[in-house]
C-alpha positions as CSV (number, residue, x, y, z in Angstrom):
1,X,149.7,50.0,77.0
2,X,148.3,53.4,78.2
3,X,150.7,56.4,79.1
4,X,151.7,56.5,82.5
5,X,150.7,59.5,84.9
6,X,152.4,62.6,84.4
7,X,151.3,64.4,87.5
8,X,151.5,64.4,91.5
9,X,147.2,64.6,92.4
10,X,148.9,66.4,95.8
11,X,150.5,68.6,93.8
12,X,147.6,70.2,92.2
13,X,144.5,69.3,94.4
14,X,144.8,73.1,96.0
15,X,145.5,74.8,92.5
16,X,142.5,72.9,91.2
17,X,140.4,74.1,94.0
18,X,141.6,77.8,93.3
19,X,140.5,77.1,90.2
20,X,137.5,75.9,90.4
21,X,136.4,78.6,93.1
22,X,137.5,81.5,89.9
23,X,134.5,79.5,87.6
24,X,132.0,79.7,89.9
25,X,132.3,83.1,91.7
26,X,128.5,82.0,93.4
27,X,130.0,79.3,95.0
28,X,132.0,79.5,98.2
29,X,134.0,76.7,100.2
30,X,135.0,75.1,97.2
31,X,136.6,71.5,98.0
32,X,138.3,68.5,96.2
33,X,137.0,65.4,98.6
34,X,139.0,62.9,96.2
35,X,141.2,63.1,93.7
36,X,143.0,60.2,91.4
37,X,144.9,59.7,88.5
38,X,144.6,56.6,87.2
39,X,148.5,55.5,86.5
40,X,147.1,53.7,83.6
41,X,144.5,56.3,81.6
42,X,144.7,56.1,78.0
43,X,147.3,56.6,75.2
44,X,146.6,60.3,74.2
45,X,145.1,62.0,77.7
46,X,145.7,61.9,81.0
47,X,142.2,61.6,83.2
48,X,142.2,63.2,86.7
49,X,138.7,61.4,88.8
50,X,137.6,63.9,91.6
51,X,135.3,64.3,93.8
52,X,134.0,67.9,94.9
53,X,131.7,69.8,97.1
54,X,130.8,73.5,97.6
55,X,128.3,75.6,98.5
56,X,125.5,77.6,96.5
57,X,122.6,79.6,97.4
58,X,123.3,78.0,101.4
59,X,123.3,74.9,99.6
60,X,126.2,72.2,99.3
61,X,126.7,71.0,96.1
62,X,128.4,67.7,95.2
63,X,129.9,66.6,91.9
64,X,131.5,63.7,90.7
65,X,133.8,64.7,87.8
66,X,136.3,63.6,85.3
67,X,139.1,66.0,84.5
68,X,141.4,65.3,80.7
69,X,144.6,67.0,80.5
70,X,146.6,67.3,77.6
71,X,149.7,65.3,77.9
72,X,153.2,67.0,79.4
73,X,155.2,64.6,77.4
74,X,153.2,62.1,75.3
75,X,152.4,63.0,71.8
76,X,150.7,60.6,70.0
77,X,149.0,62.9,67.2
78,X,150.8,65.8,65.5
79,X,148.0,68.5,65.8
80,X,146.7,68.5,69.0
81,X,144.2,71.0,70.9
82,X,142.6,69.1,73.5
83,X,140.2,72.6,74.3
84,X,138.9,72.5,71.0
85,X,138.9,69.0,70.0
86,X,137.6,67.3,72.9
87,X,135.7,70.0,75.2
88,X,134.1,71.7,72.4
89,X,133.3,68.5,70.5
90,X,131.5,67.5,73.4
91,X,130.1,70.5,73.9
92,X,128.6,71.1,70.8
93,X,127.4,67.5,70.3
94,X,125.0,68.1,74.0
95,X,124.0,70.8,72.9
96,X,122.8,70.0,69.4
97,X,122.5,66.5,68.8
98,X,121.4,63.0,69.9
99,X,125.0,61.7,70.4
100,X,125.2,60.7,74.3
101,X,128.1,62.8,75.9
102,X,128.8,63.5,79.3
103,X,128.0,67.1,80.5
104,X,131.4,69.3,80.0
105,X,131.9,72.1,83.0
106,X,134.8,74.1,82.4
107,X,137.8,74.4,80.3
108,X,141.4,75.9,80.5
109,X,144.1,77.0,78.1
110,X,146.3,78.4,80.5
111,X,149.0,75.8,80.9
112,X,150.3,77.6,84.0
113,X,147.5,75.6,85.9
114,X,148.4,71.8,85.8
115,X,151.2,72.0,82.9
116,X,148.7,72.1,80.4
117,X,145.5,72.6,78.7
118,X,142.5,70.7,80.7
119,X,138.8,70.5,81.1
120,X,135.9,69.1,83.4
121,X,133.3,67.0,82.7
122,X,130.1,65.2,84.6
123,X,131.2,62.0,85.0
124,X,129.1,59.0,84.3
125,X,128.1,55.7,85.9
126,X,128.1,52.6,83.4
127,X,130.6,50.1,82.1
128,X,133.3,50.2,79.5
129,X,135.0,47.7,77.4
130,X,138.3,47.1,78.6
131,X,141.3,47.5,76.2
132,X,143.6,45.5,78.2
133,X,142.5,42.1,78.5
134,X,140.4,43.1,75.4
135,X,136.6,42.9,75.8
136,X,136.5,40.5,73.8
137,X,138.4,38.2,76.3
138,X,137.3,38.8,79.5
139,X,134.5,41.6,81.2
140,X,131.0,42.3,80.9
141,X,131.1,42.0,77.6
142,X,132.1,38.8,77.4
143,X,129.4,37.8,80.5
144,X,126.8,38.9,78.3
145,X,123.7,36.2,77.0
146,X,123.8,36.2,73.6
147,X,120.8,38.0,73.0
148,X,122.1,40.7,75.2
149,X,125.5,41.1,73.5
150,X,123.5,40.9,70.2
151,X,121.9,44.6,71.3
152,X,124.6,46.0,73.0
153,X,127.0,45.3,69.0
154,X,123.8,46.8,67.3
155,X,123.5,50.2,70.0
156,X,127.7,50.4,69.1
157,X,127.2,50.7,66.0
158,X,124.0,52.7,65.8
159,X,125.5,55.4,68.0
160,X,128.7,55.5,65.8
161,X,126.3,56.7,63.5
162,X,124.5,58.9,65.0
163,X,127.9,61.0,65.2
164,X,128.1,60.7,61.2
165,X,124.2,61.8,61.4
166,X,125.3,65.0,62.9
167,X,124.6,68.3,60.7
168,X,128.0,69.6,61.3
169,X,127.3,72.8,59.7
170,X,124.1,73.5,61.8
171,X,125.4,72.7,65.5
172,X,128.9,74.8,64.6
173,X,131.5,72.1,64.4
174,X,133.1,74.6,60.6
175,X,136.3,75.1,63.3
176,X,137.0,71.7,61.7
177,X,137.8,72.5,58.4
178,X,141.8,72.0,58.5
179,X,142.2,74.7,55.4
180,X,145.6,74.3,55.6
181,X,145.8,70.8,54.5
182,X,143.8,71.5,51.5
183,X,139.7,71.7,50.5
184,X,137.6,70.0,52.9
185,X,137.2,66.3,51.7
186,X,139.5,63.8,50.4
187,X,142.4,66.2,49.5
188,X,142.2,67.7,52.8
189,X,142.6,64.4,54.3
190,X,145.3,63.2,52.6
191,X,147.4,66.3,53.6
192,X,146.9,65.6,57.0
193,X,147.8,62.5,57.1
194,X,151.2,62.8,54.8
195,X,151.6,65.1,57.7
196,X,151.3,62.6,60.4
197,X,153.5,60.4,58.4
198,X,156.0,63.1,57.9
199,X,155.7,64.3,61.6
200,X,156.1,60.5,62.9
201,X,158.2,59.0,60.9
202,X,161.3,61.5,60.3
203,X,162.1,60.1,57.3
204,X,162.3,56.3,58.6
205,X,162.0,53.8,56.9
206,X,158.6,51.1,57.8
207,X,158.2,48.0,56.2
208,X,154.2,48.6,56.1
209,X,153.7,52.0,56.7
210,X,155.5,53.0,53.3
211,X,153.8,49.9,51.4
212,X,150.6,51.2,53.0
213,X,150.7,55.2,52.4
214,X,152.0,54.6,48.5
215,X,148.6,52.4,48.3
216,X,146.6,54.7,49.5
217,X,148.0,57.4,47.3
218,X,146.8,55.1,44.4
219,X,143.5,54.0,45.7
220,X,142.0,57.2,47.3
221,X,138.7,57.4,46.7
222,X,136.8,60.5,45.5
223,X,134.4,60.4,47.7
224,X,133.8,63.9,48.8
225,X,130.0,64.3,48.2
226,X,130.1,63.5,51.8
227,X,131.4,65.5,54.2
228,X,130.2,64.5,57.6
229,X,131.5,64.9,61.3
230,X,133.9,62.1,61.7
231,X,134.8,60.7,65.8
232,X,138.2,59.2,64.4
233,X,138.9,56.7,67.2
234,X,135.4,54.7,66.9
235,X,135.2,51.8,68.6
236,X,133.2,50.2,71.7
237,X,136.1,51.2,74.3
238,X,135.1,55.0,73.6
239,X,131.6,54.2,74.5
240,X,130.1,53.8,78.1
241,X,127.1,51.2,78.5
242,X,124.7,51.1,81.2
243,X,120.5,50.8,80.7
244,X,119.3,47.5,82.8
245,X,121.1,45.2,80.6
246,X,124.6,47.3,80.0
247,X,123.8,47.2,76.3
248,X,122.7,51.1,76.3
249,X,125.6,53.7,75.0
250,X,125.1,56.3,77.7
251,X,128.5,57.9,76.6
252,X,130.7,58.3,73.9
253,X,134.6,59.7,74.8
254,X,137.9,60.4,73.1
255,X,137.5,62.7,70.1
256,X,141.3,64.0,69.5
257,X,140.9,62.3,66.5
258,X,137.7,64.5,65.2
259,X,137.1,65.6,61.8
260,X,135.2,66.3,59.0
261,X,135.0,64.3,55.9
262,X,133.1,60.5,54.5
263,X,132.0,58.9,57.5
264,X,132.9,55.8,56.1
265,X,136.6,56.0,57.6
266,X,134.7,55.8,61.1
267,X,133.1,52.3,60.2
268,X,136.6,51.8,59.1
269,X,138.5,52.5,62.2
270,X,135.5,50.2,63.5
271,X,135.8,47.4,61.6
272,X,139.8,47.4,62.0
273,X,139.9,48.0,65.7
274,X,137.4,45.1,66.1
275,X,139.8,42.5,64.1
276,X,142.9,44.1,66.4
277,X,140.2,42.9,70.2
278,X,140.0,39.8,68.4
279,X,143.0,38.8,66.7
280,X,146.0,40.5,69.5
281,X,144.0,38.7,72.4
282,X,143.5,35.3,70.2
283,X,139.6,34.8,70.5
284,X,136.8,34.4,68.1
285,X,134.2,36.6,67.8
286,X,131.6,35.9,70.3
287,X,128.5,35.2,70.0
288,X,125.6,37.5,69.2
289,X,128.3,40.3,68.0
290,X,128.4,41.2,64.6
291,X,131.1,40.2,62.6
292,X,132.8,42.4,59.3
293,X,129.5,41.7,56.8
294,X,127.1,42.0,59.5
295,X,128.5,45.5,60.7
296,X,128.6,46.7,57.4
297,X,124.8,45.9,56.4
298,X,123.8,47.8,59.4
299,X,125.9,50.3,58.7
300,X,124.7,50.7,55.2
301,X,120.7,50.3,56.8
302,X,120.8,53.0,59.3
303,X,123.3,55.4,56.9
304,X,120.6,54.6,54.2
305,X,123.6,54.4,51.7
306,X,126.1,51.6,50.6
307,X,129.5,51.4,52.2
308,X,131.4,51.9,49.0
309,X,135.5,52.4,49.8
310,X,135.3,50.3,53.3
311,X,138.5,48.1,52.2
312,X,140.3,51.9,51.9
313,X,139.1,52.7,55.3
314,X,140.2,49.7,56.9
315,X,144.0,50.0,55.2
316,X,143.8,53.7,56.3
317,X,142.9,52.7,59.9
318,X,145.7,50.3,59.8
319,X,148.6,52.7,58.8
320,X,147.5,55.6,61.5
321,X,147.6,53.0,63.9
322,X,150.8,51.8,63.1
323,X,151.6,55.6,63.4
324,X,150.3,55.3,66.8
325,X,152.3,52.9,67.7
326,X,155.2,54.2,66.8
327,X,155.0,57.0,68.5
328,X,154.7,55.0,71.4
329,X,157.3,53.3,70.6
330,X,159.5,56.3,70.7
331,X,157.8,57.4,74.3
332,X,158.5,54.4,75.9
333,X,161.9,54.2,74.9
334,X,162.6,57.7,76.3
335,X,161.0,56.7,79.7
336,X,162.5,53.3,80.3
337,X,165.9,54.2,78.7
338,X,165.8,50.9,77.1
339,X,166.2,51.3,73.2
340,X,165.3,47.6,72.0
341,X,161.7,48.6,73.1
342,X,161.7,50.3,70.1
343,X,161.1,47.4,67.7
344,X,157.7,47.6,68.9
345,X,157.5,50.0,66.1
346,X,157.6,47.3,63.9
347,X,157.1,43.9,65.1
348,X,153.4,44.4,66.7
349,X,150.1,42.7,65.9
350,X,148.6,46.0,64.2
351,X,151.5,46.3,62.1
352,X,151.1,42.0,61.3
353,X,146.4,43.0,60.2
354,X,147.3,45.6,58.1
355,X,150.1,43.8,56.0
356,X,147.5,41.2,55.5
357,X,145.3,43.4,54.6
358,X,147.7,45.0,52.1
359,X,148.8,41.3,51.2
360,X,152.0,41.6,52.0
361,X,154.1,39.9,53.9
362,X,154.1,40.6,57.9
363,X,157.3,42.1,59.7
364,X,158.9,38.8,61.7
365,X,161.6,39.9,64.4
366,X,165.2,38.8,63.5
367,X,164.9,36.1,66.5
368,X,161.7,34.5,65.3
């Protein structure tokens, strides 16, 4: 369930044209033709769609363009600077690599504008897998030949690692490097996410997430002879498809969750998000798509190394999204008003894959 809009498009249409107009002192008659905010537009971001028009060198100029705002009340992660995360990510990845992002405009700290910290992008024309129905229920995805779905699982996956391909160091992505939670690999990421359990959690009790962190304590792998860049929230819903089949990534969104550190966590994320399409919408795997084995050999082929903690990955995938979704929780408790919403915490189908995963047994509300 996606946040809700935050914002009146009314309201900010003429601050967003002042705006504008101040980045592009060449231009004059700066216009917004059409602006929407989805009331439905992801769990971290809100996503402003606008149309625009002004005129440069005599000429007018039209642009179709996507605008992400950091959230006025939804927080979903505990460190979060959509500037540097997101625009720069992008920005740095177009600039210096082969992963397909959309081309980034402008950005804005000044949270005097809008509420909050904001930037443009070129928007793109393709298809994207829905989240709700899953695309593994209904969509393009699921109107696919199975040849053609076969090529569109394989370009997912190849283009998830073409982000892990990325020399980090070389296209200038070192702001990464969260010093604070300790030296850059596996140390490092276990600070930062007994912080995000910490930061979530206020000393609450879960029945799987407290299972599920004192396991991963045990089992964390030492795996720090790869450092990589890392997209965190991997999966074929952050990817836009287009090409004459729809099985070309022509985009890849959404990096609040980017770090550095094994790459492996993003086939991880992967693998875990695909079981969640599948298993929360009740479908089998489709045909053509690659299922858990088949993901990982092709993994391991284009990586050109064997996937040797992916059991890890897939538990740790589990328990930040069951810190995901209890932060929701929490939000949409405080914007209904309705407090039994909040058992979502615990009773929810991600909460249900990763006690099986842990082989446990899965939280069943009182009234089942």
């Amino acid at each position: 369930m996606p946040v809700s809009g935050q914002r009146d498009p009314n309201a900010i249409k003429d601050v967003l044209e002042q705006w504008m107009a101040g980045q592009m002192p060449e231009a004059t008659d700066v216009e917004i033709t059409n602006l929407v905010v989805p009331q439905t537009s992801g769990f971290s971001n809100e996503t402003f769609l606008l149309d625009a028009r002004w005129k440069e060198n005599g000429e007018t100029v039209e642009a179709e363009l996507v605008l992400r705002s950091q959230p006025v009340m939804s927080l979903l992660f505990p460190e979060i600077d959509l500037v540097t995360q997101q625009y720069l990510s992008m920005k740095l990845l177009g600039e210096h690599s082969n992963v397909p992002v959309p081309a980034t405009r402008w950005a804005e700290r000044d949270e005097s504008i809008i509420g909050g910290p904001f930037f443009m992008m070129d928007r793109l024309d393709g298809l994207v897998p829905g989240d709700a129905p899953a695309y593994t229920q209904e969509g393009f995805v699921v109107e696919m030949t199975a040849e053609e779905r076969a090529r569109w699982a394989y370009n997912g996956v190849e283009a998830l690692t073409r982000v892990s391909r990325v020399d980090w160091r070389a296209a200038g992505f070192q702001h990464l490097d969260q010093t604070h939670h300790g030296e850059l690999g596996p140390e490092q990421r276990r600070g930062y996410f007994e912080n995000y359990k910490n930061w979530a959690m206020k000393d609450q009790p879960h029945p799987v997430i407290d299972p599920a962190w004192d396991w991963l304590v045990a089992n964390w792998p030492d795996d720090g002879q790869f450092i990589e860049l890392c997209w965190g929230d991997a999966r074929p819903g952050n990817q836009m498809y287009g090409g004459a089949d729809n099985t070309e990534v022509i985009g890849v969104f959404d990096w609040e969750m980017v770090s550095l550190g094994n790459s492996e966590s993003d086939l991880g994320w992967w693998l875990f998000l695909q079981r969640f399409s599948l298993e929360s919408s009740g479908v089998s795997i489709l045909p053509g798509m690659l299922d858990r084995a088949a993901t990982i050999t092709l993994w391991e082929e284009l990586m050109n190394r064997p996937a040797t903690n992916v059991d890890f990955y897939e538990i740790l995938a589990g328990f930040q999204f069951c810190l995901v979704m209890c932060k929701l929780a929490e939000m949409y408790v405080i914007e209904s008003g309705d407090p039994a919403i909040g058992a979502m915490a615990i009773y929810n189908p991600v909460a249900t894959i990763t006690a099986n995963l842990l082989g446990i047994d899965p939280p069943v509300p009182p009234s089942a």
